[in-house]
C-alpha positions, 0 to 999 in steps of 0.5 A: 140263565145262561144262553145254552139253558136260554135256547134250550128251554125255547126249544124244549117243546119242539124237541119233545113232540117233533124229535121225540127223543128217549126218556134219558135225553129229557132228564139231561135236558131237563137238568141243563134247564133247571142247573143251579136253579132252586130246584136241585136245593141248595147248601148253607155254609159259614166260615169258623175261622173268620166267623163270616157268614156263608149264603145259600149255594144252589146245586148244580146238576153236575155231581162234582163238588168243590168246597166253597172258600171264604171271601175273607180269610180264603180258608174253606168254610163248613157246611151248615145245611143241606137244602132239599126240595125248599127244607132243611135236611140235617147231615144226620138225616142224610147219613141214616138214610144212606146206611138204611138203603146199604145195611144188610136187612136182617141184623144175623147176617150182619158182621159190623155195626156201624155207628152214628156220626155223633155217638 
């Protein structure tokens, strides 16, 4: 933990019951605390050029992301497996999921088809 996540979790309480703050500012907080913790998952990653095995990347509660480089060879390394709530979550499942949630309902309103990742 850093010293801001320190002085927030301390304070969290007192926060909570003494300012009363709206909903949104209890989420933010809630996220600074818990940043690059395991509750936000994490991402397995290994290197195909150097063949060097990656570790487990916790999420940050931020949104950006920037590919994670090889200690070795410094060429960006793959991303293997997506942590979700301490389980495995195959890229597969990420995409369909996605599509399910933007893909018009009925299949005679639909103009494309799109495919799966792997076809």
């Amino acid at each position: 933990m850093n010293i801001l996540q320190t002085i927030l979790a301390d304070h969290y309480e007192e926060m909570l019951y003494i300012l009363h703050p709206r909903i949104s500012v209890i989420e933010n907080v809630e996220k600074m605390i818990h940043c690059g913790g395991p509750s936000f998952g994490g991402a397995m990653y290994h290197c195909p050029h150097c063949r060097e095995n990656g570790s487990s990347l916790p999420f940050a509660a931020t949104a950006a992301f920037a590919p994670l480089k090889c200690t070795k060879c410094g060429k960006i390394m793959l991303l293997l497996e997506i942590y979700y709530n301490h389980h495995p979550v195959s890229l597969q499942e990420l995409y369909e999921k996605a599509m399910q949630k933007h893909l018009p309902r009925s299949p005679a309103k639909s103009k494309f088809l799109l495919s799966p990742l792997h076809s």
